[in-house]
C-alpha positions as CSV (number, residue, x, y, z in Angstrom):
1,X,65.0,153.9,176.8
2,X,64.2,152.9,173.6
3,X,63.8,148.8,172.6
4,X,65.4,147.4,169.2
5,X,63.9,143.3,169.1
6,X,64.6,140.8,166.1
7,X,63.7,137.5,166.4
8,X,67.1,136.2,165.5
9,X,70.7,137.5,166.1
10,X,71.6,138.4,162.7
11,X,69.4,140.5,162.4
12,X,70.7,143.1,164.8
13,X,74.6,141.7,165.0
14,X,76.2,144.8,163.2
15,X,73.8,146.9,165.3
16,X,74.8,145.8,168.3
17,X,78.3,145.6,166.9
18,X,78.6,149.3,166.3
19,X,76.4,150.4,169.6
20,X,78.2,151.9,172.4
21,X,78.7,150.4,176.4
22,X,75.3,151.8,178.4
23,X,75.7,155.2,180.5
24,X,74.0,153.6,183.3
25,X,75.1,150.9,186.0
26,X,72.9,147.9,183.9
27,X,74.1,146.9,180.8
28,X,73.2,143.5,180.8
29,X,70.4,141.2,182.6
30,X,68.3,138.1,181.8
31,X,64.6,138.6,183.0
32,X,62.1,135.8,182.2
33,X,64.7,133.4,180.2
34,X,65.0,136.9,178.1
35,X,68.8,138.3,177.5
36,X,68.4,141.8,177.8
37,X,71.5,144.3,176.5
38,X,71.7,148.0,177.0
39,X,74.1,150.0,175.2
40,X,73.8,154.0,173.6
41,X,73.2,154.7,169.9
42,X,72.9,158.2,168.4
43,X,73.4,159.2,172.3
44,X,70.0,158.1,173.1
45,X,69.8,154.5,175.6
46,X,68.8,151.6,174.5
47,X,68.0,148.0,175.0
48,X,68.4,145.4,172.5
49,X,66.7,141.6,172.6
50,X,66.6,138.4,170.4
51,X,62.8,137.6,171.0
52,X,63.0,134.0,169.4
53,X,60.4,133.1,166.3
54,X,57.3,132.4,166.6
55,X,54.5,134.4,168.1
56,X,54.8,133.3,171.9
57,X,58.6,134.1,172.0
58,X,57.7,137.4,170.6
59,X,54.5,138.3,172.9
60,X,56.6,137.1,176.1
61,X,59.5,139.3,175.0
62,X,57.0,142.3,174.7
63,X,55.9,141.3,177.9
64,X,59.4,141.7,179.5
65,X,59.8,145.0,177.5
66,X,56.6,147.0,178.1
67,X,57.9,147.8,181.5
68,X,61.2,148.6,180.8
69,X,61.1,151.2,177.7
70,X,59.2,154.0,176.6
71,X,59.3,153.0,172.7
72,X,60.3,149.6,170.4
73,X,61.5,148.8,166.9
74,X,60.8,145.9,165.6
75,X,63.3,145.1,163.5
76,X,64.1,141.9,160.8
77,X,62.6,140.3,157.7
78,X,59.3,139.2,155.8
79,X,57.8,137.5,152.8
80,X,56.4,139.8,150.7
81,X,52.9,138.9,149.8
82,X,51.9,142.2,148.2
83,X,51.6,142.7,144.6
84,X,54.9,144.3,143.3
85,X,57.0,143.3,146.9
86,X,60.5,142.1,146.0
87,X,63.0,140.2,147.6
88,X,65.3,143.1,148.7
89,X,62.6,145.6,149.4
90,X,61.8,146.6,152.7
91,X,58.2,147.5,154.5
92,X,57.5,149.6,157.3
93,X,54.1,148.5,159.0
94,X,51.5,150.6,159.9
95,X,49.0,147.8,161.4
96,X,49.0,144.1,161.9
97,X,47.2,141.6,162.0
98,X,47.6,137.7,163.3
99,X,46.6,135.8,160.0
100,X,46.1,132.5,162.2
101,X,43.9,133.7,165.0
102,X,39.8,132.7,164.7
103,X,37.6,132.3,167.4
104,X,34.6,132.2,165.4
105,X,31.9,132.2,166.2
106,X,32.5,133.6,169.4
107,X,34.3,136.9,168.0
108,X,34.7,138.0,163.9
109,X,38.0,136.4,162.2
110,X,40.9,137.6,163.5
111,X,39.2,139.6,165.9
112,X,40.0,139.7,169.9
113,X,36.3,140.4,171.9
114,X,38.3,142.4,174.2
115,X,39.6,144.8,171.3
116,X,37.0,144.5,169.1
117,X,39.4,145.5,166.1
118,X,40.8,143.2,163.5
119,X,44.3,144.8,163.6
120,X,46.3,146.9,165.8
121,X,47.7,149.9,164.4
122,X,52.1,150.9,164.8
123,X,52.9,154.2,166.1
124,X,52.4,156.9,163.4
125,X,56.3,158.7,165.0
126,X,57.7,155.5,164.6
127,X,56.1,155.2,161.2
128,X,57.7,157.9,160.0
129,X,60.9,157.7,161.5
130,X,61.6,154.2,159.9
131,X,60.5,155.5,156.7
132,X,62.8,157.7,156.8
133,X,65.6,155.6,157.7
134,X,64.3,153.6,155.3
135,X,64.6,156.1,152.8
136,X,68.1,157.2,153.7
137,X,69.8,153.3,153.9
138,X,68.3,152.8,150.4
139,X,69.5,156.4,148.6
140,X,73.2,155.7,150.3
141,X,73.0,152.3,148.8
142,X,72.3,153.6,145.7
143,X,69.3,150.8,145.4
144,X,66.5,150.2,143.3
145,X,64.6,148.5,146.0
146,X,61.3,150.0,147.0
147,X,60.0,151.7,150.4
148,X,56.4,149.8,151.3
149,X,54.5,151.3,154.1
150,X,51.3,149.0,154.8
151,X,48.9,145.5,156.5
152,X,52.0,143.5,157.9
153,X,50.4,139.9,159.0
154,X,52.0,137.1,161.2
155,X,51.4,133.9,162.2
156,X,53.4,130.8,163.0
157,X,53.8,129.2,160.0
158,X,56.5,129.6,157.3
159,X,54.6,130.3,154.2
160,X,56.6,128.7,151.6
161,X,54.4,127.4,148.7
162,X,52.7,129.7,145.9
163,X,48.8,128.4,146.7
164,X,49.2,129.4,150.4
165,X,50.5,132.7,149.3
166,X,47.6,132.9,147.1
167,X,45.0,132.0,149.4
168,X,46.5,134.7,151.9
169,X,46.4,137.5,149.0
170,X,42.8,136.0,148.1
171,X,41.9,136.2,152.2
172,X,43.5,139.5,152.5
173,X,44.0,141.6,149.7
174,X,45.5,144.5,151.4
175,X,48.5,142.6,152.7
176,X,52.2,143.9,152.3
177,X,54.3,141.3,153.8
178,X,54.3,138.3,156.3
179,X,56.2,137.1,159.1
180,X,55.6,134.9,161.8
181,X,55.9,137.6,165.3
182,X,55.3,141.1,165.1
183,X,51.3,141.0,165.7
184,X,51.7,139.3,168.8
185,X,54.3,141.6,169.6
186,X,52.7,144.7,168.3
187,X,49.6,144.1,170.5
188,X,51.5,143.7,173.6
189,X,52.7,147.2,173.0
190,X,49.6,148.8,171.9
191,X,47.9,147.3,175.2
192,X,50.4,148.8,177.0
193,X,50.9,152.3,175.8
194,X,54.1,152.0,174.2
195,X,55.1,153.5,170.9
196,X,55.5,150.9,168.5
197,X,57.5,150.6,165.1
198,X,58.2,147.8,162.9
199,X,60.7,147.5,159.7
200,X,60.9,144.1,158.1
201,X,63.3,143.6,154.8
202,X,61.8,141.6,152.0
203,X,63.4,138.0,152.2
204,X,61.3,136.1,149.8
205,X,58.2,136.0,147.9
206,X,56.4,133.3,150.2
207,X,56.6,130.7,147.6
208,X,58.5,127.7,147.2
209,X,62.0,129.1,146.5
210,X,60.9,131.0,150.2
211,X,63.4,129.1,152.7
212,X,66.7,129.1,150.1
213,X,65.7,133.1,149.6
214,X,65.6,133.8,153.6
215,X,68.3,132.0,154.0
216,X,70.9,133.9,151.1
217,X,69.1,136.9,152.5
218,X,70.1,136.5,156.2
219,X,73.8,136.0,155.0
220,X,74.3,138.5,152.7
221,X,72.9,142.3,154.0
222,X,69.8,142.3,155.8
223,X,71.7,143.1,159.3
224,X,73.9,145.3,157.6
225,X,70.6,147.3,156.0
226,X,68.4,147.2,159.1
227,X,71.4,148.4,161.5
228,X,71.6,151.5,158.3
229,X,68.0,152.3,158.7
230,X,67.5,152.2,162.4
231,X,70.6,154.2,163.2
232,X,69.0,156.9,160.9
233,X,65.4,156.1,162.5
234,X,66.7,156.6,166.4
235,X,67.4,160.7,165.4
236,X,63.8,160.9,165.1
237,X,62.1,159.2,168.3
């Protein structure tokens, strides 16, 4: 059983539109205030969920998934703080990081004692699965948007002016994009043992033209690009 989560329904609506009624007896169950969905894509199960924004919606919803699948996509969008990242792009993680969290001077910026690691690394199968699918929704398309495969950071907070998306770049140079759930999400998963993948599409730049830009993006084709790219991504997990 595999796990497709966005944080919010459009993201995954012509996903779950085009997915088939589950083989098994469950195919639908609320666990935790969590509205779980089962249904077959590619002829492989899965289970689809709407975490909610924010980080605890998505750490809880990880919670409720660990136990239930042996792999997760992470699916939806992200500012793109990176030199060069366009609105209309799309990144594929391969570590994250929670921009916000600092215990200092008990334990290094963004650093949990426990872990002792800054960041927590995505599934290197699931890396190159959505890079990939990726690669095939944006050839089909006949796009000129790019493929970004790199540091995704969250944190609850909207970035939506050009001198906090500075300060970020400044704070972390290595940064692709930025969103406000996968991190939390991500380290659930790696705690747990499960495989881990995450695709965001480039919304906005993180500036102040950020919340008009998510918005047009969310109406016009981010579901129908992300349901492109993980139908591709699910022949190869």
């Amino acid at each position: 059983m595999i796990g497709i989560v966005a944080a919010r329904p459009e993201e995954l609506a012509v996903l779950l539109e085009s997915a088939e009624p589950a083989r098994g007896a469950v195919s639908e169950e609320t666990v935790a205030g969590r509205t779980l969905l089962y249904r077959t894509i590619q002829g492989k199960d899965v289970v689809f969920a709407v975490s909610g924004m924010g980080k605890v919606a998505a750490g809880a919803t990880a919670a409720v998934l660990a136990e239930r699948v042996s792999g997760v996509i992470l699916a939806g969008t992200a500012g793109g703080l990176g030199i060069g990242i366009l609105p209309g792009d799309v990144m594929v993680a391969d570590r994250v990081r929670q921009h916000d969290l600092d215990l200092r001077p008990i334990c290094p910026r963004w650093t949990v004692e426990a872990q002792g690691a800054n960041s927590w690394p995505c599934d290197p199968g699931y890396i190159a699965a959505l890079e990939a699918g990726v690669q095939a929704a944006l050839g089909a398309g006949g796009s000129a948007a790019m493929c970004h495969t790199g540091l995704l950071i969250s944190g609850d907070w909207f970035v939506s002016s050009p001198e906090d998306g500075d300060h970020l770049r400044t704070l972390i140079p290595d940064v692709v994009g930025i969103e406000v759930g996968g991190a939390s999400a991500a380290q659930v998963y790696y705690e747990a043992g499960v495989p881990c993948g995450i695709v965001r599409t480039i919304a906005d730049r993180a500036d102040a033209d950020a919340k008009e830009d998510y918005i047009r993006h969310l109406e016009t084709n981010a579901g129908e690009l992300l349901a492109s790219i993980i139908t591709t991504a699910l022949m190869w997990v």
